[in-house]
gemmi code that builds the backbone of each chain (N, CA, C; Angstrom):
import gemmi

chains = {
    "A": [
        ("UNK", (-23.573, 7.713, 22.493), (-24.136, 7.567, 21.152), (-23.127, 6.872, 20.249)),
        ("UNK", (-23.550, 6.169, 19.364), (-22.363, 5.370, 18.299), (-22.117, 6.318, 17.257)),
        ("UNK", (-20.982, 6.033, 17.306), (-20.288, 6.869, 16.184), (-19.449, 5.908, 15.000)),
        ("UNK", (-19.728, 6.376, 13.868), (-18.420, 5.516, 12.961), (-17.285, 7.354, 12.331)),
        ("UNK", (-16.215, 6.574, 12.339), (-15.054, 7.617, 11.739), (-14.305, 7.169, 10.389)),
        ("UNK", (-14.465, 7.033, 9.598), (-13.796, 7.079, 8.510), (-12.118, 7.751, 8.272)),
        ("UNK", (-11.361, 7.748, 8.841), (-10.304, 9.203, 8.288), (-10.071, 9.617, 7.089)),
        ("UNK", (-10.069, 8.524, 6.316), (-9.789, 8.748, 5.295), (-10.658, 9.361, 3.879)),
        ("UNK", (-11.038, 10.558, 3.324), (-11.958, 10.959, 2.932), (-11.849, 10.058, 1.016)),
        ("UNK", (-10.436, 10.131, 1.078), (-9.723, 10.034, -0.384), (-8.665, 9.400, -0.661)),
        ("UNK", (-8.710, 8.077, -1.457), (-7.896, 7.361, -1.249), (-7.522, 7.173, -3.118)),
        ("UNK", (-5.797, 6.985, -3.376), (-5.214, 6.737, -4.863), (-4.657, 5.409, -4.607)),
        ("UNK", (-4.969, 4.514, -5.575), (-3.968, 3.368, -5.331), (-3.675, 2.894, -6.888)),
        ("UNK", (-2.759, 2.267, -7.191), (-2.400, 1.827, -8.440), (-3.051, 0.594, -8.601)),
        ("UNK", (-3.241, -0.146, -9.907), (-4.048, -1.055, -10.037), (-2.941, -2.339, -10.244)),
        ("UNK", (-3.585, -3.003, -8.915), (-2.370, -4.333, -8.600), (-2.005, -4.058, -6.932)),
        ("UNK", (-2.393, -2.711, -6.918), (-1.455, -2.501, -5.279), (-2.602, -2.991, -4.154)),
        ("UNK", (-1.993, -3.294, -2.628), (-2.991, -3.597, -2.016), (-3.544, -2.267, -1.531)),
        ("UNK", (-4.332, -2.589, -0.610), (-5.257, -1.923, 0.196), (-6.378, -1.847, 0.778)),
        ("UNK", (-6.489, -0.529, 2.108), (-6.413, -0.725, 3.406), (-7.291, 0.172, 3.876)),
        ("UNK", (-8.713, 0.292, 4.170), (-9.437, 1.207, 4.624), (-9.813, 1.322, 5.880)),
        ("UNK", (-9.913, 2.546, 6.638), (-9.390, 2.448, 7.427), (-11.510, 2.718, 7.982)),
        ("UNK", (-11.744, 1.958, 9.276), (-12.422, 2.201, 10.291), (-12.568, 2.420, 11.505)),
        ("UNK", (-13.131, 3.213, 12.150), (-13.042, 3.404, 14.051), (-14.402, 3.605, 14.277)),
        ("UNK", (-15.251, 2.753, 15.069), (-16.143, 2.838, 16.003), (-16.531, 2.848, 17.357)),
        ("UNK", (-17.415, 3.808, 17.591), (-17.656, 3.776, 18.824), (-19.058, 3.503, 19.008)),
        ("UNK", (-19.400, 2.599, 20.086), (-20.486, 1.641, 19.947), (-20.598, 1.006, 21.775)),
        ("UNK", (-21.728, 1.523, 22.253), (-21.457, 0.892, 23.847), (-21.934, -0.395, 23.818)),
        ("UNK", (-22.437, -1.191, 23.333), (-22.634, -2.424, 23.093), (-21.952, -3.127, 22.062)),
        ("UNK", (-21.957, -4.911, 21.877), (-21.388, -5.317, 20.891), (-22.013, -5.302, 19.213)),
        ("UNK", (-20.946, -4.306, 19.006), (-21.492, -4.248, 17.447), (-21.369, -5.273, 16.388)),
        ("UNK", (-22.198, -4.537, 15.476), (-22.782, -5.382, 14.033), (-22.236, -4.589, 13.087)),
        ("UNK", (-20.887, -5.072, 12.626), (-20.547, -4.227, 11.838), (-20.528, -4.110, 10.165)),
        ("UNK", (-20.376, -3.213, 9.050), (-20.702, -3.748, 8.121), (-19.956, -2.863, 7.251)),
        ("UNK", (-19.659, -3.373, 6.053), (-18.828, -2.434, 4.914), (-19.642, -2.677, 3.954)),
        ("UNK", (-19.802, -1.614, 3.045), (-20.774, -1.176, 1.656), (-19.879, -0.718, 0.656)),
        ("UNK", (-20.429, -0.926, -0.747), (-19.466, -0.037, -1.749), (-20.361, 0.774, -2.705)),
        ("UNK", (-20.016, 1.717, -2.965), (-21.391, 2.553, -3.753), (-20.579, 3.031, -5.156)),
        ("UNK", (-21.189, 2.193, -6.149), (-20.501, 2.610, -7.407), (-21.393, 3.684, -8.013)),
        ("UNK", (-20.347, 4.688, -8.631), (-21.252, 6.129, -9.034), (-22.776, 5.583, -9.885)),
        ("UNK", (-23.314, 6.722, -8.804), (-24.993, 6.476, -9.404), (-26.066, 5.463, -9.023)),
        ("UNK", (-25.467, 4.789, -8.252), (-25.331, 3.077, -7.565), (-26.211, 3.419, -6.843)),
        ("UNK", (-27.046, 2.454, -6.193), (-27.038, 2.312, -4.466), (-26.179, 1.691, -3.734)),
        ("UNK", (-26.516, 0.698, -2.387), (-25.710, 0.618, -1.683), (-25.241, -1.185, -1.840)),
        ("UNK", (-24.033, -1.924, -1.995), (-24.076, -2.824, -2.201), (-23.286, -3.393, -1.140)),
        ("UNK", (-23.561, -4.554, -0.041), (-23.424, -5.406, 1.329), (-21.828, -6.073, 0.312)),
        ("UNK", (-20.776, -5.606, 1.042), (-19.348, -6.274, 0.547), (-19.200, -7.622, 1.858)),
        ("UNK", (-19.373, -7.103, 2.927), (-19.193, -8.072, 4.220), (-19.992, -7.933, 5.531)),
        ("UNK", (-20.078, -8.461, 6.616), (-20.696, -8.193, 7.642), (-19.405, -8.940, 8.884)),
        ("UNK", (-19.767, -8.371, 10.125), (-19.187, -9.284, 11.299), (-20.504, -9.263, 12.323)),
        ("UNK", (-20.783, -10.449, 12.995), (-21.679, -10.197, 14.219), (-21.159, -10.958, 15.252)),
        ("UNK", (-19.948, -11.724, 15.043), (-19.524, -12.508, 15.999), (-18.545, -13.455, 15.433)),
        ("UNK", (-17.740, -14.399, 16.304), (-17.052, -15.287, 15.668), (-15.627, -15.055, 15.362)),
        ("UNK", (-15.086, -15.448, 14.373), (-14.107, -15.219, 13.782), (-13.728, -13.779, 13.484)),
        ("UNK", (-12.974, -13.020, 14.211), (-12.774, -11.693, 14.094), (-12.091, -11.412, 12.081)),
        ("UNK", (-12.045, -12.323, 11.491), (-11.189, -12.534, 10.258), (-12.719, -12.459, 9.422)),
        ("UNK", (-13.241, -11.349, 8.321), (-14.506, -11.836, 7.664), (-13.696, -11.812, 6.034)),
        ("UNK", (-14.595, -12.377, 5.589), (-14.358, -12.869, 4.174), (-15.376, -12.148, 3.737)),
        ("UNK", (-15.530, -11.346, 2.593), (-16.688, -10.680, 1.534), (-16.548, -11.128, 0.088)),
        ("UNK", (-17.400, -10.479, -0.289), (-17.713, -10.898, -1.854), (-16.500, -9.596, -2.739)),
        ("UNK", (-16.193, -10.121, -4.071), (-15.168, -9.510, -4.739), (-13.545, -9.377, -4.107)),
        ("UNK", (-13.340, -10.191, -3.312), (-12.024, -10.560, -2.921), (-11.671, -9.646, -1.520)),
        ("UNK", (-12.852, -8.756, -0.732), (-12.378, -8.177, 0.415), (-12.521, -9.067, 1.151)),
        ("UNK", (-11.842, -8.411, 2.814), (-11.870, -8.718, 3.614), (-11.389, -8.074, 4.365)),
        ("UNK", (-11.964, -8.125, 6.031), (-12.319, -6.976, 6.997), (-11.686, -7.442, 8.355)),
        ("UNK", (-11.323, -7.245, 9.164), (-10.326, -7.692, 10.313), (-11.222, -6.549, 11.726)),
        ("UNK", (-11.955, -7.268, 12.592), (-12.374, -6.607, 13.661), (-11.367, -6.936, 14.855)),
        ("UNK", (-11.612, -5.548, 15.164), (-10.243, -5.660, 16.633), (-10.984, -5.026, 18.384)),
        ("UNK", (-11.838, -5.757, 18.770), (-12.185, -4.565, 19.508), (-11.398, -3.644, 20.194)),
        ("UNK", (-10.116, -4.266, 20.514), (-9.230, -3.490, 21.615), (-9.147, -2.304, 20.850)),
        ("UNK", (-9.178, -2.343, 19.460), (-8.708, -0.882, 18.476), (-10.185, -0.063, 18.401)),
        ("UNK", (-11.228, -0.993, 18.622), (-12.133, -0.204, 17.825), (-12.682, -0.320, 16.235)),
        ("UNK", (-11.920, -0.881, 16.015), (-11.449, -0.806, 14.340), (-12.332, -2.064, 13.639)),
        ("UNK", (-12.402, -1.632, 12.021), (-12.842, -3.172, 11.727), (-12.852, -1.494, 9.874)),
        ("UNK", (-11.106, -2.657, 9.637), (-10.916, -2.158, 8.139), (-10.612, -3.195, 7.182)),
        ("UNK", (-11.350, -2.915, 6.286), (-11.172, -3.006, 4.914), (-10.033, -3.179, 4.322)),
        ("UNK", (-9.661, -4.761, 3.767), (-8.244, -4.688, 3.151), (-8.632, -5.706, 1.731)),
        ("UNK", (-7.911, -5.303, 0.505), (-8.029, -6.089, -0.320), (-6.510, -6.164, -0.842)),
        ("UNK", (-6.216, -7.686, -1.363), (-4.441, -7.594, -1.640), (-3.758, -7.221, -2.853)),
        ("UNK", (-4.974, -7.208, -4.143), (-5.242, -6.868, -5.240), (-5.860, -5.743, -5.605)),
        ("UNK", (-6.030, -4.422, -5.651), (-6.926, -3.690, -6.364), (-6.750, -3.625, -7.704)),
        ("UNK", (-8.224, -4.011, -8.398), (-8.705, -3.791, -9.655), (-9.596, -2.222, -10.254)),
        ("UNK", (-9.356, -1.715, -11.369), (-9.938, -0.662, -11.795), (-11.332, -0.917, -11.537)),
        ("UNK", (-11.902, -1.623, -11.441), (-13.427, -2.016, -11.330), (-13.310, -1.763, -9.526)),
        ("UNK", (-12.827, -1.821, -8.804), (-13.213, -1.399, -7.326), (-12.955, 0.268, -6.720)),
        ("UNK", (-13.013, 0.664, -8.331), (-12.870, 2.237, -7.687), (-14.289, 2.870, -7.198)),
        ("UNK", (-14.539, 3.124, -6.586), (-16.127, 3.593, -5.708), (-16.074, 4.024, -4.783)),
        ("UNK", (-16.946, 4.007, -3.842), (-16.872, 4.815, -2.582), (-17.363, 3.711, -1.262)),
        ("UNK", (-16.413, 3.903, -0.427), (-17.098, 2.598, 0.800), (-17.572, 2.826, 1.937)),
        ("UNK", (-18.699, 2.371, 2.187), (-18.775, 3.218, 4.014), (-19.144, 1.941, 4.471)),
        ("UNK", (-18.509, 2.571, 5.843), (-18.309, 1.388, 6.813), (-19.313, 1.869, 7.737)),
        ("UNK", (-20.433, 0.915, 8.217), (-21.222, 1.536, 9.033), (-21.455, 0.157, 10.090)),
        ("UNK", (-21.964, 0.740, 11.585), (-22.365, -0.320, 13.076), (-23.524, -0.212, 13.561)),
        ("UNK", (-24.010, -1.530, 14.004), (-25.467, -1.434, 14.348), (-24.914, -2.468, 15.353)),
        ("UNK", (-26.097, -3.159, 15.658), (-26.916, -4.004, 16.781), (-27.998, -4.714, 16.340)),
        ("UNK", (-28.093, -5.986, 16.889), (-28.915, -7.096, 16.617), (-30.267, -6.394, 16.846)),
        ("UNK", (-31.028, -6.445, 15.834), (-32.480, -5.986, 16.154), (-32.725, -4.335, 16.226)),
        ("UNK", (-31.359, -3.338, 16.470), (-31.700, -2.281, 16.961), (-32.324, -1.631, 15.248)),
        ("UNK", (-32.725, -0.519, 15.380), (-33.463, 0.093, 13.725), (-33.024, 0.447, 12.996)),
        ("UNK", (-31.924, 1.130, 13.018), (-30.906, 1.595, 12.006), (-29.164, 1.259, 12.120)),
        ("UNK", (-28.708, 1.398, 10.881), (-26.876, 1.864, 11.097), (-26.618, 2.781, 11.032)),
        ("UNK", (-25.573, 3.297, 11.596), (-24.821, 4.268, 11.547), (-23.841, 4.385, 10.847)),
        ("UNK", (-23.518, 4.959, 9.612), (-22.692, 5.130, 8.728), (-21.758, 6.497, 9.295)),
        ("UNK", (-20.417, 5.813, 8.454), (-19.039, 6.475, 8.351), (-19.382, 7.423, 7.136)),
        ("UNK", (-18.334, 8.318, 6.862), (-18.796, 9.444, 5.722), (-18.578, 9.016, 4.666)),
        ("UNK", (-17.813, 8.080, 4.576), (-17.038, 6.920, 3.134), (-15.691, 7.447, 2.886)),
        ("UNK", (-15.393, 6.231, 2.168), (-14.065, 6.920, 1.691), (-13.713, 7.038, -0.157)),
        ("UNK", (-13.759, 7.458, -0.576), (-13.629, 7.565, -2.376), (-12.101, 7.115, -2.298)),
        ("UNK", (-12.521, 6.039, -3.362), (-11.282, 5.061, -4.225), (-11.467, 5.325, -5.294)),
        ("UNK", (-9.975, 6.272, -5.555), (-9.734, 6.084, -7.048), (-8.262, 5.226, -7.575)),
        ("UNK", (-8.344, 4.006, -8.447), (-7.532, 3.158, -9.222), (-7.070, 4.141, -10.059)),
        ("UNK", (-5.756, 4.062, -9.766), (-5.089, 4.721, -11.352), (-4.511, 3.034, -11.821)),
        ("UNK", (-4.307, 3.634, -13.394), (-3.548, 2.450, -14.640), (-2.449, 2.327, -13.897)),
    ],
    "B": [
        ("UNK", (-37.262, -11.260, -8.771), (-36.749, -10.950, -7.659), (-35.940, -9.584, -8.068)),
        ("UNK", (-36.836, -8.707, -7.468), (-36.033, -7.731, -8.043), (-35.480, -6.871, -6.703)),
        ("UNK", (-35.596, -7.258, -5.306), (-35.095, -6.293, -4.007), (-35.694, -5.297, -3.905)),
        ("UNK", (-35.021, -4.160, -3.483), (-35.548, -2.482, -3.149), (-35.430, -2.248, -4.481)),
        ("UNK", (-36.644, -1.595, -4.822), (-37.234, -0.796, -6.195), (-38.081, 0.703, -5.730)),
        ("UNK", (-37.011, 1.838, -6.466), (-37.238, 2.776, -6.074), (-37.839, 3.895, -7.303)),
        ("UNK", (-38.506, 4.471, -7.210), (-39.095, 5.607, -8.109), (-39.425, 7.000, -7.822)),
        ("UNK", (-39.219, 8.018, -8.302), (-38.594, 7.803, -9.815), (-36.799, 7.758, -9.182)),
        ("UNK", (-36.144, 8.277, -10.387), (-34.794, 8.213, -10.363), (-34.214, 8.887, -9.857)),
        ("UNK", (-34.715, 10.526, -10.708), (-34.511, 11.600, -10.782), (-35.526, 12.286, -10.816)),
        ("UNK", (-35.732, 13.598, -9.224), (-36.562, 14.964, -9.424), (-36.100, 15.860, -9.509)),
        ("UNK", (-36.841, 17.183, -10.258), (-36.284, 17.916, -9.850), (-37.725, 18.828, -9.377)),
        ("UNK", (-37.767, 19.213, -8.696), (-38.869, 20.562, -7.559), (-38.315, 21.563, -7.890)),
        ("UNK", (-39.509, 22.511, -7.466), (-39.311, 23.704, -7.153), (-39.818, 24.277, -5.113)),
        ("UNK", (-39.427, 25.202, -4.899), (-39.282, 25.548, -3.308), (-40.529, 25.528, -3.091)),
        ("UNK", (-40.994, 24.860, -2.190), (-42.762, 24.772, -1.662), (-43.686, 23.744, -2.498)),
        ("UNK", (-42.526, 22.897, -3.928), (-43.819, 21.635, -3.934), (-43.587, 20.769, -3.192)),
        ("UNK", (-44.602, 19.219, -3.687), (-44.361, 18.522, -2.645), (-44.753, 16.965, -3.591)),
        ("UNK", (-44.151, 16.153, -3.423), (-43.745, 15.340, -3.792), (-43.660, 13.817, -2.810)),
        ("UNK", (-44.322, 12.820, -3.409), (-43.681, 11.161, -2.890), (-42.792, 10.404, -3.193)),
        ("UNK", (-42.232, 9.529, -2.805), (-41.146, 8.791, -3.208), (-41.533, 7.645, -2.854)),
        ("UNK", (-41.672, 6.485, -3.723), (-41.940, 5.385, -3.677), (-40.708, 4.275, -3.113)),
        ("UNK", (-41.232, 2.951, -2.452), (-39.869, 2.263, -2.269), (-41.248, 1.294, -2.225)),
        ("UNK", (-40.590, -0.203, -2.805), (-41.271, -1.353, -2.624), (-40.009, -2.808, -2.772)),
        ("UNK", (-40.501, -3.542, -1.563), (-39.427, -4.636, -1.900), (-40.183, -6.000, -1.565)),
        ("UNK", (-39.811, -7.044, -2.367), (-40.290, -7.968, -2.521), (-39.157, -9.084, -2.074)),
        ("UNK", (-38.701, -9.310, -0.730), (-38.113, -9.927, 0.120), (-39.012, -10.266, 0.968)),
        ("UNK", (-40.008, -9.798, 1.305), (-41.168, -10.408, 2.637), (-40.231, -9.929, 4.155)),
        ("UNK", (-39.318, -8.648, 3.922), (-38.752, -8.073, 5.149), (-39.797, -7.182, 5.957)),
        ("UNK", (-39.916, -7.570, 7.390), (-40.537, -6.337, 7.741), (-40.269, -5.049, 8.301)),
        ("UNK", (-38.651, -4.622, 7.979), (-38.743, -3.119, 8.642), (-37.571, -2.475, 7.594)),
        ("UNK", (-38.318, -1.755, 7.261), (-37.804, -0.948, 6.062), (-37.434, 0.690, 6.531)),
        ("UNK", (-36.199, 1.569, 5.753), (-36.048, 2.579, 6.045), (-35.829, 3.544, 4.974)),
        ("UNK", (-35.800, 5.147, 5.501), (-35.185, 6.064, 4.535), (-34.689, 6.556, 4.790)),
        ("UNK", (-33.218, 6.606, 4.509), (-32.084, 7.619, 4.598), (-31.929, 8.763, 3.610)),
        ("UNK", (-31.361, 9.784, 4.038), (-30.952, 10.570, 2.464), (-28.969, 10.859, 2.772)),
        ("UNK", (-28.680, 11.315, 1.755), (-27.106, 10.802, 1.853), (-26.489, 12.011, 1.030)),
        ("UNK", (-25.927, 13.280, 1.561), (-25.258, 14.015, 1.454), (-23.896, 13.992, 1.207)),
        ("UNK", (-23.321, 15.037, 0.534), (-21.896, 14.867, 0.099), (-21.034, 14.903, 1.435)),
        ("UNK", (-19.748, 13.797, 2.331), (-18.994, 14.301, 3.313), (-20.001, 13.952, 4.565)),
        ("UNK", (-21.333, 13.443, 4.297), (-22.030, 12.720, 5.391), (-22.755, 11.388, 6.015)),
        ("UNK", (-21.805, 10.811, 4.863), (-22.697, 9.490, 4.974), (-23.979, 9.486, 4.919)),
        ("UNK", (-24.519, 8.444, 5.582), (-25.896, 8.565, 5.176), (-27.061, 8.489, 6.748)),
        ("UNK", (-28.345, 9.269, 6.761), (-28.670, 9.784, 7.643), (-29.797, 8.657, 7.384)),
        ("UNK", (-30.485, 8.741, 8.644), (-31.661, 8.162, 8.616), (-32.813, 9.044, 9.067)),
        ("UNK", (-34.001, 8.866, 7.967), (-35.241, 10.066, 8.354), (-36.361, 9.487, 9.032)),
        ("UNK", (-36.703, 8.367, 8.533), (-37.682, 7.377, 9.119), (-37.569, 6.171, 8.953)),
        ("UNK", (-37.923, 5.226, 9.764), (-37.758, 3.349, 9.519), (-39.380, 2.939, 10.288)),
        ("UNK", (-39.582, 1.824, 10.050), (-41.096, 1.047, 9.638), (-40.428, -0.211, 10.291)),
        ("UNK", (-40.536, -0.528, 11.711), (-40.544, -2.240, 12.208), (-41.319, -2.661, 11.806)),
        ("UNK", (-42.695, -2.765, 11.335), (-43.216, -3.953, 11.213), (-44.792, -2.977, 10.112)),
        ("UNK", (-45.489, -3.348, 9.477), (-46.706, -2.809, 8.701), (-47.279, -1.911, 9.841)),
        ("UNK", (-47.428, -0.705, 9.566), (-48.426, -0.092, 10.152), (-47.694, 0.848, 11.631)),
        ("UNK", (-46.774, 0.646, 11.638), (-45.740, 1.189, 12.498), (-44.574, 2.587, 11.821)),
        ("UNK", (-44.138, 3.383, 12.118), (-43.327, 4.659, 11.836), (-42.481, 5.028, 12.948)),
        ("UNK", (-41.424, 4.839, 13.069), (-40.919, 6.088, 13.877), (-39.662, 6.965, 13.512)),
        ("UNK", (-39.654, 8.212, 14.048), (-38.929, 9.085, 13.457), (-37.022, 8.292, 13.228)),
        ("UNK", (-36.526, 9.310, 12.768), (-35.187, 8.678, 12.623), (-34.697, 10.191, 13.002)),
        ("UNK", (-33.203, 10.146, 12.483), (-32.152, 11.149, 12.935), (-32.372, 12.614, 12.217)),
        ("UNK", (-33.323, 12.525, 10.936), (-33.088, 14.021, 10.661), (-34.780, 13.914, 10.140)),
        ("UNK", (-35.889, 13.635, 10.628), (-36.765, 13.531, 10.184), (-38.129, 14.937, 9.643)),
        ("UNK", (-37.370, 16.213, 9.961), (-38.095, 17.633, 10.021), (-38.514, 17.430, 8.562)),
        ("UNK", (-39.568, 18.015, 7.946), (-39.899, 18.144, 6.665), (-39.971, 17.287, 5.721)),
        ("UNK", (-40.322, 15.809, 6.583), (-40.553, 14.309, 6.002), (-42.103, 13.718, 6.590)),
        ("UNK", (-42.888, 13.131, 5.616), (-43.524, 12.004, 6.615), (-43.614, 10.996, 5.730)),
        ("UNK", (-43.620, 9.851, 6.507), (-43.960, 8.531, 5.566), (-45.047, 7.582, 5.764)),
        ("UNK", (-45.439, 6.464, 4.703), (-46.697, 6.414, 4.798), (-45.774, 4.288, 4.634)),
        ("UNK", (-46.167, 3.925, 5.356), (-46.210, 1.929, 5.274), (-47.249, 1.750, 4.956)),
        ("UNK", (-47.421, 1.310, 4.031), (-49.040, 1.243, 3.329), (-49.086, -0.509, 3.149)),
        ("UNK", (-48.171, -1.132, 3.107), (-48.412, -2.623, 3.498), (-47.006, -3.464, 3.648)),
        ("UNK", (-46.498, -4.378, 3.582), (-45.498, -4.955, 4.155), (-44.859, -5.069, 3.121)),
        ("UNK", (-45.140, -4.657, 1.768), (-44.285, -4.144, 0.521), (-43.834, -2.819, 0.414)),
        ("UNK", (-44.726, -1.892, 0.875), (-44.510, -0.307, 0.503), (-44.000, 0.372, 1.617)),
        ("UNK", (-43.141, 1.091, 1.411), (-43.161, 2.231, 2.303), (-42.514, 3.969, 1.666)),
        ("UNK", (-43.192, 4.925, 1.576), (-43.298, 6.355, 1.215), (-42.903, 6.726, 1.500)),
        ("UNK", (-42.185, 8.247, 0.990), (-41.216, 9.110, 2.073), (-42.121, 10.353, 1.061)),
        ("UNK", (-42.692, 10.887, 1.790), (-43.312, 12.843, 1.563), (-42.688, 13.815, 1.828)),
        ("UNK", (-42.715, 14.791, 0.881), (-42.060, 16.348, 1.206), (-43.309, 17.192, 0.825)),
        ("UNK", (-43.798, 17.693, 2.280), (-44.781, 18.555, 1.763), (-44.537, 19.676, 1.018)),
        ("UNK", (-43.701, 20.668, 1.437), (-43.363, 21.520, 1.239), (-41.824, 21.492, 0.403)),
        ("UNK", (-41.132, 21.420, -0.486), (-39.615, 21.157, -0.666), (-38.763, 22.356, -0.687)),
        ("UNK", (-38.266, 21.904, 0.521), (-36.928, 23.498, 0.007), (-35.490, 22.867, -0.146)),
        ("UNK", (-34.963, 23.479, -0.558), (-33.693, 23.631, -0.718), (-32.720, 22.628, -0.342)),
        ("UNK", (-32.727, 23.026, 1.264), (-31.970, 21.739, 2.248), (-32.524, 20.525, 1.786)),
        ("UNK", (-33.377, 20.083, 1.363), (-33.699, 18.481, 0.736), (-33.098, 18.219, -0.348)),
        ("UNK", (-32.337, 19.180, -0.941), (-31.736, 17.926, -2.238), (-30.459, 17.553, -1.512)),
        ("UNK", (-30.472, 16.218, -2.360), (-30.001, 15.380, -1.924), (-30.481, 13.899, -2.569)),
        ("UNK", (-29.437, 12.668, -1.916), (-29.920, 11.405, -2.571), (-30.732, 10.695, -1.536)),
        ("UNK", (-31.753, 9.787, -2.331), (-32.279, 9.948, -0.981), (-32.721, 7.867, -0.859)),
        ("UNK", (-31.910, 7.014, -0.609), (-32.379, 5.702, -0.571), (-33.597, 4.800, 0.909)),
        ("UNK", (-33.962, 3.901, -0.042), (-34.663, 2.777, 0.696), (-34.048, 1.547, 0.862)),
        ("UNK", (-34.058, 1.104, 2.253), (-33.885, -0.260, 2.484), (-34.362, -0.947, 2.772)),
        ("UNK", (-34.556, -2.470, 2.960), (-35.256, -3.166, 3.709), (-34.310, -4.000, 4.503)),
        ("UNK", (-34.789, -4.267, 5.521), (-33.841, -5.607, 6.602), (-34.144, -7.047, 7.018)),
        ("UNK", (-33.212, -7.761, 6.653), (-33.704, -9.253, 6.459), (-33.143, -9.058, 7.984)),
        ("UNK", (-34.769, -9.761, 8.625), (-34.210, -10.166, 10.132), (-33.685, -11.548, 10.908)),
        ("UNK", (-33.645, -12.377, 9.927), (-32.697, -13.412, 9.874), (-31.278, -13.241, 9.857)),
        ("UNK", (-30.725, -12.398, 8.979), (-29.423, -12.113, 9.149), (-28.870, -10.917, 9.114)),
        ("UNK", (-29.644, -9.711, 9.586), (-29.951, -8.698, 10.237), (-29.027, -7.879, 9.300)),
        ("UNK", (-29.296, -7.578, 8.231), (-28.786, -6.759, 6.901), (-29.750, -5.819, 6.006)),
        ("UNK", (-29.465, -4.904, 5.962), (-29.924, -3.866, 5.397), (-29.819, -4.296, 3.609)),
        ("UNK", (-30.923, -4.298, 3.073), (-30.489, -4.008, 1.584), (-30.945, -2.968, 0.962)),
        ("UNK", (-30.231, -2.338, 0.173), (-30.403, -0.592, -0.325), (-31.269, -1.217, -1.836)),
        ("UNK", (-31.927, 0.218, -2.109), (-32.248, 0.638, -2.814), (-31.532, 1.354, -4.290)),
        ("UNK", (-31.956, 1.411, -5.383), (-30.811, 2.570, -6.040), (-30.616, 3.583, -6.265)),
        ("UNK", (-31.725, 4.246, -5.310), (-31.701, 5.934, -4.754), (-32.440, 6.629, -5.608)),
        ("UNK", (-33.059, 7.622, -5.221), (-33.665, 8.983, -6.278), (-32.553, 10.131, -6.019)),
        ("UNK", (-32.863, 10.816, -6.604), (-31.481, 12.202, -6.878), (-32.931, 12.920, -6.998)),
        ("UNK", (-32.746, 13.559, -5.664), (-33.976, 15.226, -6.218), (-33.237, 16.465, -5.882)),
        ("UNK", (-33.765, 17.179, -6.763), (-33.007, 18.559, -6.380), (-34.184, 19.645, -6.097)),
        ("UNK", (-34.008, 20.588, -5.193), (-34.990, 21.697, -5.084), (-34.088, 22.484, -5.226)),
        ("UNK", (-35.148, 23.161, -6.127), (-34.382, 25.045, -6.478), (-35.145, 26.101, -6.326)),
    ],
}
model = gemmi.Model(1)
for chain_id, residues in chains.items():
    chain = gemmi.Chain(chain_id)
    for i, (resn, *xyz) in enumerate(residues, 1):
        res = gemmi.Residue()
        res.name, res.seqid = resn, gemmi.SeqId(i, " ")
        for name, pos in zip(("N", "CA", "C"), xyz):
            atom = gemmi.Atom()
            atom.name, atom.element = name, gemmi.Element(name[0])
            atom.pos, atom.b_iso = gemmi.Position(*pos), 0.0
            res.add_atom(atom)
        chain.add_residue(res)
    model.add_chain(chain)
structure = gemmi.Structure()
structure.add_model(model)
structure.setup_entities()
């Protein structure tokens, strides 16, 4: 069965510092992977996707996501954090065509001044 | 163009009513879903809709049914509401061109 892991439940970073969210999936086929950001009260908003290609993805608001299969992994790094990216992110894996994703538990970002 | 449009915002129930939840999206996607999304659980899936006129269950689907009423709509029902259902509860739809989920901006119901 696919699984996503999050470790990180809670994350502080200063505003300017980088950062690094962390993902692990388990997935018996090649996954479709994807990162979300949910600003309080929000729904769910598409930051990036990978389905192939360039293991290096580029997203909207300055992220970007690094898939590794040998790790499993596919985290979230931005080199800048701004007070405006404090929210919550889940990283969730699917499959071409299959019906649903499978979401990670998220991780809560809070920016301090 | 307004995407997943969800209603209402906010419920609140009492134990044993029962209640619909609307989702409509105007992308021309055909397989739409409903998750609900607990604190520390990410988000679950109760039912998804491949194509008009199609349902099948999802991962926590007990004390749900839903209704695809055309290739815009799709419903999520609580006949009965207890307790264990509050929670947030979103709609998506999936562009199968580039095989992405787009959310909804959730209802918040609570049963007490």
């Amino acid at each position: 069965a696919q699984s996503v892991t999050q470790p990180d439940i809670h994350i502080t970073v200063s505003e300017g510092a980088s950062l690094e969210l962390r993902c692990n999936y388990s997935y018996g086929a090649t996954p479709y992977l994807f990162w979300y950001v949910q600003s309080p009260g929000q729904g769910l908003q598409l930051l990036l996707k990978y389905f192939s290609g360039d293991t290096l993805v580029q997203g909207i608001k300055g992220f970007e996501a690094e898939f590794k299969r040998s790790q499993s992994s596919f985290n979230l790094r931005k080199p800048s954090v701004h007070w405006s990216d404090a929210a919550e992110y889940f990283c969730a894996v699917g499959a071409k065509g299959r019906r649903a994703l499978t979401f990670g538990s998220g991780t809560r970002l809070q920016v301090q001044p | 163009n307004a995407g997943v449009t969800q209603t209402p915002k906010f419920q609140v129930l009492k134990t044993g009513q029962s209640m619909t939840l609307q989702c409509a999206q105007d992308m021309n996607h055909n397989s739409m879903y409903w998750y609900r999304q607990d604190p520390g659980m990410g988000l679950r899936l109760i039912y998804y809709s491949a194509s008009e006129g199609t349902t099948d269950k999802g991962e926590v689907p007990n004390g749900y049914n839903v209704s695809r009423l055309n290739k815009r709509e799709f419903s999520l029902r609580l006949e009965s509401a207890a307790p264990s259902q509050t929670s947030v509860y979103f709609c998506a739809s999936r562009d199968r061109v580039g095989d992405t989920q787009y959310f909804g901006p959730g209802t918040r119901l609570t049963v007490l």
